[in-house]
C-alpha positions in Angstrom: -18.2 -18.4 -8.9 -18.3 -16.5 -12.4 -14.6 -15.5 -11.1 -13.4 -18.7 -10.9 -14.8 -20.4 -13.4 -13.2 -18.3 -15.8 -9.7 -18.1 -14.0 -9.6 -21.7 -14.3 -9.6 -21.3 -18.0 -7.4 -18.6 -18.1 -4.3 -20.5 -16.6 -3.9 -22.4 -19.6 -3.5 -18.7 -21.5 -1.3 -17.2 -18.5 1.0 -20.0 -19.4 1.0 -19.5 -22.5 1.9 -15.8 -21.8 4.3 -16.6 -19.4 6.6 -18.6 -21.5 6.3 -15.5 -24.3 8.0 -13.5 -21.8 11.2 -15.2 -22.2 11.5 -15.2 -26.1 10.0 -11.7 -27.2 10.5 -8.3 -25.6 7.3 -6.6 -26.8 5.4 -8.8 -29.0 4.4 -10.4 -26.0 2.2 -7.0 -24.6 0.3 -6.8 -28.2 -3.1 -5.5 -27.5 -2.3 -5.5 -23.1 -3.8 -2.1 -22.0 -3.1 -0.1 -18.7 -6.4 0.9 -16.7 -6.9 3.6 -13.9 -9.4 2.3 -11.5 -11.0 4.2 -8.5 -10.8 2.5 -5.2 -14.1 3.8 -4.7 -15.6 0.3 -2.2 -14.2 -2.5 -0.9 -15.5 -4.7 -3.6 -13.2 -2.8 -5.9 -10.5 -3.6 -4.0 -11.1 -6.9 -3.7 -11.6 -7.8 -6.8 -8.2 -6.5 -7.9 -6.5 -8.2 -5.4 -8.4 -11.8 -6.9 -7.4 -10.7 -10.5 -3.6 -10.1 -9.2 -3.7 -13.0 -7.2 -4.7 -15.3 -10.2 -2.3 -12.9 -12.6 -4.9 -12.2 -15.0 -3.4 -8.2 -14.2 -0.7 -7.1 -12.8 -0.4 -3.7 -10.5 1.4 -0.7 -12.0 1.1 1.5 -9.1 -1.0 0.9 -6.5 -3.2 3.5 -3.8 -4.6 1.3 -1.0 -6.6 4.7 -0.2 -10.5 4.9 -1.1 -11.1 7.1 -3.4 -7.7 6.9 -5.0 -6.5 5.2 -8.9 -4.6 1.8 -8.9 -3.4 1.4 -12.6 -3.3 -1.9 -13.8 -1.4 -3.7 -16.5 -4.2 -5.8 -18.6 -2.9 -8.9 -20.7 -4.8 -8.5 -24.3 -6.6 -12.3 -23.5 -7.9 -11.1 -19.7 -8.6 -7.8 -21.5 -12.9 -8.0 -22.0 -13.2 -10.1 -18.7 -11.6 -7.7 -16.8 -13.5 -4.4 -18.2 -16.8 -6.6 -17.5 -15.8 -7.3 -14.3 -15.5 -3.7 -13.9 -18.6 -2.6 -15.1 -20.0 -5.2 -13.0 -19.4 -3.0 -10.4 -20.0 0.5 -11.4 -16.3 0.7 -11.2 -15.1 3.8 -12.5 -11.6 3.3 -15.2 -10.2 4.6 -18.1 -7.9 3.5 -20.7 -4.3 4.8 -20.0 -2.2 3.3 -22.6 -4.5 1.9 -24.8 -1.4 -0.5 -26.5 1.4 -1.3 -24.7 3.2 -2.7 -27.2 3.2 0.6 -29.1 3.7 2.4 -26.2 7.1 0.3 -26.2 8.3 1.1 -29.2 7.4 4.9 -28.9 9.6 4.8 -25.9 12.9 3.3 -27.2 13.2 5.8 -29.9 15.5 7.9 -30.3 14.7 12.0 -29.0 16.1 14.5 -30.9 19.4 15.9 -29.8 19.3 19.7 -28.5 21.5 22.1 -29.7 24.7 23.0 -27.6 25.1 27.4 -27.4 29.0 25.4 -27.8 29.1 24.1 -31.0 33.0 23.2 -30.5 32.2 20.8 -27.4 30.4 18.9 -29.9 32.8 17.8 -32.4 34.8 17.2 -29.1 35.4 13.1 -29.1 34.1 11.3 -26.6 35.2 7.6 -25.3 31.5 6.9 -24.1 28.2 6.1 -26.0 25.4 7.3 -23.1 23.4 10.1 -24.5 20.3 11.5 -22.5 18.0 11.2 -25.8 17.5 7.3 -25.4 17.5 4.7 -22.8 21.0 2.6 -22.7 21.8 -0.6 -21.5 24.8 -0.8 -18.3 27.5 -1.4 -20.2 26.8 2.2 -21.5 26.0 3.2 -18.4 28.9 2.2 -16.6 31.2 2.7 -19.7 30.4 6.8 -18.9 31.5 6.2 -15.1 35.0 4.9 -16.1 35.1 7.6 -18.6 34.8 9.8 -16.0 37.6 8.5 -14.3 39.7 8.7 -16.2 38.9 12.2 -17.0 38.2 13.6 -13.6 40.4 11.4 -11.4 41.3 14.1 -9.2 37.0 13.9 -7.8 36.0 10.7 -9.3 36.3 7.2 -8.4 34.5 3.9 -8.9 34.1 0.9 -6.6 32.5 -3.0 -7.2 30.6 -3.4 -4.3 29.3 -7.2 -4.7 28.4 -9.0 -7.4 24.7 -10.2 -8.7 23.4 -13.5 -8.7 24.7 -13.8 -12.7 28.1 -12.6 -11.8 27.5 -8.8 -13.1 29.2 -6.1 -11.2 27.0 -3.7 -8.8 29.5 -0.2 -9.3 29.3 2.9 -7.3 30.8 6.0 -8.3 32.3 7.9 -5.7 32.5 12.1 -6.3 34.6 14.0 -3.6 34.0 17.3 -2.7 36.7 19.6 -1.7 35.3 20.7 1.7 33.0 17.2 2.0 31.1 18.1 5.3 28.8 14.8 5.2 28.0 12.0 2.5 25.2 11.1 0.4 24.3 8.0 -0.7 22.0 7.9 -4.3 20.9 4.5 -6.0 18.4 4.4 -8.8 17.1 1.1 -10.6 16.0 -1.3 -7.6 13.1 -2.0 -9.9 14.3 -3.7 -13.2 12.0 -1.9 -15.5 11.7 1.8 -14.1 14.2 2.7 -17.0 14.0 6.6 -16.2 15.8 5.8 -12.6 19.0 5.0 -14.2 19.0 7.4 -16.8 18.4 10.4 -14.0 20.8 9.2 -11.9 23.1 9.0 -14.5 22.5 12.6 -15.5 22.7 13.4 -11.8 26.5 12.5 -12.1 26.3 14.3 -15.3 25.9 17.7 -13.3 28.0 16.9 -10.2 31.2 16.3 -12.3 31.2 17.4 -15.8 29.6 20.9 -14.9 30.9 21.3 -11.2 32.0 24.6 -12.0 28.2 26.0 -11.9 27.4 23.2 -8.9 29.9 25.0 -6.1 26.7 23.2 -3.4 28.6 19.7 -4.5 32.0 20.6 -3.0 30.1 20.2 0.4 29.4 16.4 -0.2 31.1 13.1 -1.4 28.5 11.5 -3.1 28.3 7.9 -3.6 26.0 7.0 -6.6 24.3 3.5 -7.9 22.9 4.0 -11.0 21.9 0.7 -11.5 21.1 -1.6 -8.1 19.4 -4.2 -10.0 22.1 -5.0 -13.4 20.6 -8.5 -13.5 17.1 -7.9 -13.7 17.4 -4.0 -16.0 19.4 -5.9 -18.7 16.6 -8.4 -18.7 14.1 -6.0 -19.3 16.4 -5.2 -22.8 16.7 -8.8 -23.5 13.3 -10.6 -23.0 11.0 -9.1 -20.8 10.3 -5.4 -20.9 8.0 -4.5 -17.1 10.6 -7.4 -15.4 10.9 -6.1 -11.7 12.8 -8.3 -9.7 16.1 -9.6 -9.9 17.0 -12.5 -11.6 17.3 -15.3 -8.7 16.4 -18.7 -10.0 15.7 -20.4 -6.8 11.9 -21.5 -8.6 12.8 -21.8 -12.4 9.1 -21.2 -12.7 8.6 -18.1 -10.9 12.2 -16.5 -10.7 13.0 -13.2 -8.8 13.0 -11.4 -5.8 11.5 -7.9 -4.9 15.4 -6.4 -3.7 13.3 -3.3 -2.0 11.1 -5.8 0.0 14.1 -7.9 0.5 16.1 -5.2 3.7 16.4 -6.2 7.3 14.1 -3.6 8.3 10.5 -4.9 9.6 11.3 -7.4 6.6 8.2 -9.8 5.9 5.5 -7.8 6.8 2.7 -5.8 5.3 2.5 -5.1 1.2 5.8 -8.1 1.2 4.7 -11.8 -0.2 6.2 -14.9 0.6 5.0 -16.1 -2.8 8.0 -16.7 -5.2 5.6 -15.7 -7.8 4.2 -12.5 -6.8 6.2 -9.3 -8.1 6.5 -8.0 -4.0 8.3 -11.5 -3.3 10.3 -10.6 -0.3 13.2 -13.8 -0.5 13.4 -16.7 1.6 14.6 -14.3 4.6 15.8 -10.2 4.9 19.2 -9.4 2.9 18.9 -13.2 1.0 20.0 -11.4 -2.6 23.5 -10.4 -2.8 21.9 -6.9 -4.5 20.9 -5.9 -1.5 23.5 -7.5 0.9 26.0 -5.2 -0.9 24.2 -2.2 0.0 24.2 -3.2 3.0 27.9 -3.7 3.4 28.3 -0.8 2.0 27.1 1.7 3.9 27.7 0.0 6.7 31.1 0.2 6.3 31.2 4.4 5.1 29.6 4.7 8.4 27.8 7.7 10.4 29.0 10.2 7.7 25.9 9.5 5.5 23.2 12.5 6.1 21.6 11.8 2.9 19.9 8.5 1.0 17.7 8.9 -1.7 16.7 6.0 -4.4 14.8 7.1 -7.3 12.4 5.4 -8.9 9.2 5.6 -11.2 6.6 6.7 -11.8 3.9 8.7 -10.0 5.7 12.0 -9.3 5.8 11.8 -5.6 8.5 12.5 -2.5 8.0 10.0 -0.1 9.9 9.2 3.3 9.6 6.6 6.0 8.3 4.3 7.2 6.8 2.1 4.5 5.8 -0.5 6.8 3.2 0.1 8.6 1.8 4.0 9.0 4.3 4.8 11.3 6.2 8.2 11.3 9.7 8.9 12.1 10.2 10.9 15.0 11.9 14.0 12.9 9.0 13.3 10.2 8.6 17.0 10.6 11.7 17.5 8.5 11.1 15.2 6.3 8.1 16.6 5.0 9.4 20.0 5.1 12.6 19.5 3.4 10.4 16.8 0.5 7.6 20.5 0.3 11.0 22.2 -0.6 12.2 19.7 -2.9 8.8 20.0 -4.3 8.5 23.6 -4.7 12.2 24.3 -6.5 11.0 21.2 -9.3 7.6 23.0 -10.0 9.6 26.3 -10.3 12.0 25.0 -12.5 9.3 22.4 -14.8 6.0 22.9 -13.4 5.7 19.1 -12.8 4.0 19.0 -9.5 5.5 16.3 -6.9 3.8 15.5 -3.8 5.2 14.7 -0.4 4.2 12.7 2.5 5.0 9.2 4.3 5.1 6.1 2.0 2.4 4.0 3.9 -0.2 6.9 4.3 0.2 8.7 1.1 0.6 5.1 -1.4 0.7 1.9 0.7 2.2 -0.4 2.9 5.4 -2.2 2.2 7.7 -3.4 4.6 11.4 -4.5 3.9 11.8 -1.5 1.8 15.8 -0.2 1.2 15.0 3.4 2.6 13.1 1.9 5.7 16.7 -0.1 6.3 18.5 3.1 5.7 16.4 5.6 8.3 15.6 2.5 10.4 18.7 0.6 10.2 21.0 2.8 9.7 20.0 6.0 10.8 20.5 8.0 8.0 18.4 11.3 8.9 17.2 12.9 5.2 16.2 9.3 3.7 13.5 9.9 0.8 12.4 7.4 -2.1 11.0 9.7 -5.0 9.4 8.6 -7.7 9.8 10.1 -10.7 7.4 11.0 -14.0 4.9 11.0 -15.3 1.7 10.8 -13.1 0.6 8.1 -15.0 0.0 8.5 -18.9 2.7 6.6 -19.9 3.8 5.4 -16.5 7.1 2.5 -16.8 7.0 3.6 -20.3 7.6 7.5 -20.3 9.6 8.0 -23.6 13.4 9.3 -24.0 12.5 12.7 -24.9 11.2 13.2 -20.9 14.8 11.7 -19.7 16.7 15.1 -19.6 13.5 16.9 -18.3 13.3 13.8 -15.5 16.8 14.2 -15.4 16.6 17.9 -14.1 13.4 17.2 -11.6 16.1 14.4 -9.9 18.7 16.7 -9.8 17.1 19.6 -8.2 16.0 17.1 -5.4 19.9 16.4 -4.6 21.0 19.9 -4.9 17.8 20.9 -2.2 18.7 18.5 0.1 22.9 18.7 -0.1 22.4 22.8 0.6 19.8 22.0 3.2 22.5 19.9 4.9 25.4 22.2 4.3 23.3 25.2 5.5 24.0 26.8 2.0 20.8 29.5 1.3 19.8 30.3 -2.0 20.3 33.2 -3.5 16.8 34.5 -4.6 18.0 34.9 -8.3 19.4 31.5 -8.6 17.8 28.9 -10.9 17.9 25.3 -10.8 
C-alpha cells in the first residue's frame, strides 16, 4: 500500500522528468544515482520489477539469478524512497555512480592522445575527424568509412542497406580479403546509448584496413561491419537524451521507441520482450516492424550461407555470451560456442587482464527473446554467433569514459581476430601478441 501510495504521487514528477529528457542532455540526471542490488529473495526481485514498472528506476543491467547484482538507474526525486525501500528489506546495494550527471561530463572529455613511435604519420593530413580519444557522433563515424574508400578501394567498400525511420542511412562497410574463405558479419550500436559499441567497432575497421599488413588472419575473411545499427536513436543520445535505448519510432508520441534487439523474427514476443510501448524492452507491434532491423535482415539474407561469423557488441558487463536468449535453451553445437567465447576470453585477459566471462545469454544474464543474434543462429544459421558485451563490469557502466575506448577497442578486436583464425584453421604462433 505504502508502494502505491507514493507512486501515485510520483507520476506527476516522472512527468515532469520525462518532458526534461527532450530539452536537456544531462541536466536532466542531476543528482540520479546507479545502485548495485543483490537478488538475494524474491521480494527483492519483486520489488524492482514494481519500481521499473511504475519508472521510478530504470534497469542498467539486469541478472534474473539469485544471488546476483541488478544495477539500477535512480532519478534524483525517487532517489530516498527507493534506498528506503531497500533497507526495508535488508536488501544489500551500493552506490555505483554516485552522480550521473558528472559521470556524463567526465565521459565526453577528451583523453589524451598517445604518442605515435612515427612522428611523421602524424603531421600526415587526414580527410576524417574520428579519433579514438573521444566519443563521435555518425557523421564522424561514417565520414572515416568513406575515407577509407577512397584510400583503400582496392579492399574497401561501403553499402546503404535501408534507411531509418528519420530517413538516416544504415552503412556497412565491406573489407575483402584476398583469399576470403567465409564471411563475417559485425554490428555494434543496436542499443542507442552503449557509446563504446560504435567506437570499438570502429577501431575494429581501424585494424583490419589501415594496419592489414600486421593482420595477415583478415585476408581469410570479407568482413561486413555496422558500426552503428541504431543512427536514429545514438544521435539522439547526443542531442537530448543521453541513456536513449531504442530507436526513434513515433508510433506513441508519448512513449516513442522500439527495442530493435527484441524486435527479430526469432521466438519474437516472448520472455524478457514487452508489448508496452513504454517499457525500454518494447518488442514493436510485430517481429522485423522497424526498418533497422528489417535491413539486417535483408541483408544477410541476401550474402547468404557464406556467413560463419556474427558478433554484435555491446555494453557493458564484460561478458561473451551466445544463444539462445529466449528461453534457457542451448544450441546444439553450444559446446563450441562456449569453447571458442573461453578462448576469446583467455587471449583478452592475456593481452589487458580484463576478465570476460562466457556462457549462454539466458542462463548466465536473462531471458530475452527476439534478440538479433537469436535470428542470426536461429534464423539464419550462422554457426559462431556471439553478442559480447563490452566494459566495464559496472563502475561506470553506459558511461565508461574515452580514455577506455582504445583499450575496449583492443578487447573487441582480439575477439574477431580469435574467432576469424578459429574459422580459417590459422594456429597461433606461441610468441604472437594480440
Amino acid at each position: 500500500m505504502l508502494l502505491w501510495i507514493f507512486l501515485v504521487g510520483f507520476a506527476a514528477a516522472n512527468e515532469e522528468f520525462s518532458s526534461q529528457q527532450n530539452s536537456t542532455r544531462h541536466a536532466q540526471y542531476r543528482g540520479s544515482q546507479v545502485l548495485r542490488v543483490r537478488n538475494a529473495t524474491e521480494s527483492i526481485r519483486n520489488l524492482l520489477k514494481s519500481l521499473e514498472g511504475e519508472k521510478a528506476i530504470e534497469i542498467w543491467k539486469q541478472s534474473n539469478v539469485f544471488g546476483k547484482f541488478t544495477d539500477i538507474l535512480v532519478p534524483s526525486f525517487t532517489l530516498s524512497f527507493v534506498r528506503q525501500q531497500f533497507e526495508n528489506l535488508n536488501a544489500t546495494f551500493r552506490v555505483m555512480i554516485a552522480d550521473v550527471e558528472s559521470a556524463m561530463h567526465e565521459q565526453i572529455a577528451i583523453a589524451p592522445r598517445k604518442q605515435s613511435k612515427n612522428k611523421n604519420k602524424n603531421k600526415k593530413s587526414r580527410s576524417y575527424n574520428l579519433t579514438f580519444q573521444r566519443y563521435h557522433r555518425i557523421s564522424d563515424i561514417y565520414g572515416y568509412l568513406d575515407y577509407l574508400v577512397s584510400t583503400f578501394p582496392s579492399i574497401c567498400s561501403i553499402e546503404t542497406i535501408g534507411t531509418t525511420i528519420q530517413g538516416r542511412q544504415i552503412k556497412v562497410i565491406k573489407i575483402s580479403g584476398s583469399n576470403a574463405k567465409f564471411s563475417f558479419y559485425i554490428e555494434g550500436g543496436i542499443h542507442a546509448r552503449e557509446w563504446v559499441s560504435p567506437a570499438s567497432v570502429a577501431y575494429i575497421v581501424r585494424e583490419l584496413v589501415e594496419y592489414r599488413s600486421k593482420n595477415s588472419f583478415a585476408e581469410n575473411a570479407d568482413y561486413y561491419v555496422s558500426p552503428v545499427a541504431n543512427p536514429d536513436g545514438y544521435e539522439f543520445t547526443h542531442t537530448n537524451t543521453r541513456l536513449w535505448r531504442k530507436n526513434r519510432r513515433d508510433s506513441d508520441k508519448s512513449c516513442p521507441g522500439v527495442d530493435l534487439n527484441r524486435n527479430y523474427g526469432y521466438q519474437w514476443g516472448g520472455l524478457g520482450a514487452s508489448r508496452q510501448s513504454c517499457d525500454e524492452t518494447f518488442a514493436g507491434g510485430n517481429s522485423f516492424s522497424e526498418p533497422e532491423s528489417q535491413a539486417v535482415r535483408d541483408f544477410l539474407t541476401k550474402i547468404g550461407p557464406s556467413v560463419q561469423a556474427y558478433v554484435a557488441f555491446h555494453s557493458y558487463g564484460q561478458y561473451i555470451l551466445y544463444p539462445f536468449g529466449y528461453d534457457k535453451v542451448l544450441a546444439p553445437d553450444s559446446a563450441d560456442l562456449q569453447k571458442l567465447g573461453a578462448k576469446i576470453a583467455k587471449n583478452i585477459r592475456k593481452s589487458s587482464k580484463k576478465k570476460y566471462k562466457v556462457g549462454n545469454s539466458a542462463i548466465l544474464l536473462y531471458e530475452a527473446s527476439g534478440g538479433a543474434d537469436d535470428w542470426a543462429k536461429g534464423g539464419v544459421g550462422i554457426k559462431y554467433t556471439y553478442t559480447i558485451e563490452l566494459r566495464d563490469a559496472g563502475r561506470f557502466g553506459f558511461l565508461l569514459p574515452a580514455s577506455q575506448i582504445e583499450a575496449t577497442g583492443k578487447e573487441a578486436f582480439i575477439a574477431i581476430k580469435t574467432i576469424t583464425q578459429e574459422i580459417a584453421g590459422i594456429k597461433r604462433k606461441k610468441k604472437s601478441r594480440f
